[in-house]
C-alpha positions, 0 to 999 in steps of 0.5 A: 593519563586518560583523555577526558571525554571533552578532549575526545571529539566524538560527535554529539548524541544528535549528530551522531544519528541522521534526523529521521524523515517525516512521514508526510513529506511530499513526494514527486512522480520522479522520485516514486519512479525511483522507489520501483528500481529498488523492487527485487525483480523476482517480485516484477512476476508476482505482482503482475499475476496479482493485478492480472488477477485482481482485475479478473476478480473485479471484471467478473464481480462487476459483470456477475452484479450487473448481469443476473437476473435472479438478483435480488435487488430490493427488500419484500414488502411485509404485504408480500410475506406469507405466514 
């Protein structure tokens, strides 16, 4: 008539899934290397422009703080208030 479902031989919940990876699994150089050829090479552009530009945003920030001269770079002292 109906097979039972031991007769069936499916395999069980567990095995039907593959075990989900740990998130805190060490990763070598080789195998990070591999991730960046699954990158969409549409994306290669886009994220040259972005570090070209964060660069410049950083060089620019870095020399604007380092360089002017009407910076501010201590508290007044209350003597130094007027009222």
């Amino acid at each position: 008539m109906f097979p039972t479902r031991v007769l069936r031989m499916q395999a069980s919940r567990p095995f039907a899934f593959p075990a989900p990876k740990e998130n805190h699994s060490a990763h070598t150089i080789s195998q990070r290397l591999r991730t960046l050829k699954r990158v969409p090479p549409e994306l290669i552009p886009l994220g040259l422009v972005l570090g070209v530009a964060v660069g410049a945003a950083i060089y620019s920030s870095t020399r604007k703080l380092m360089t002017d001269k009407t910076l501010r770079l201590y508290r007044n002292s209350p003597e130094d208030r007027e009222h």
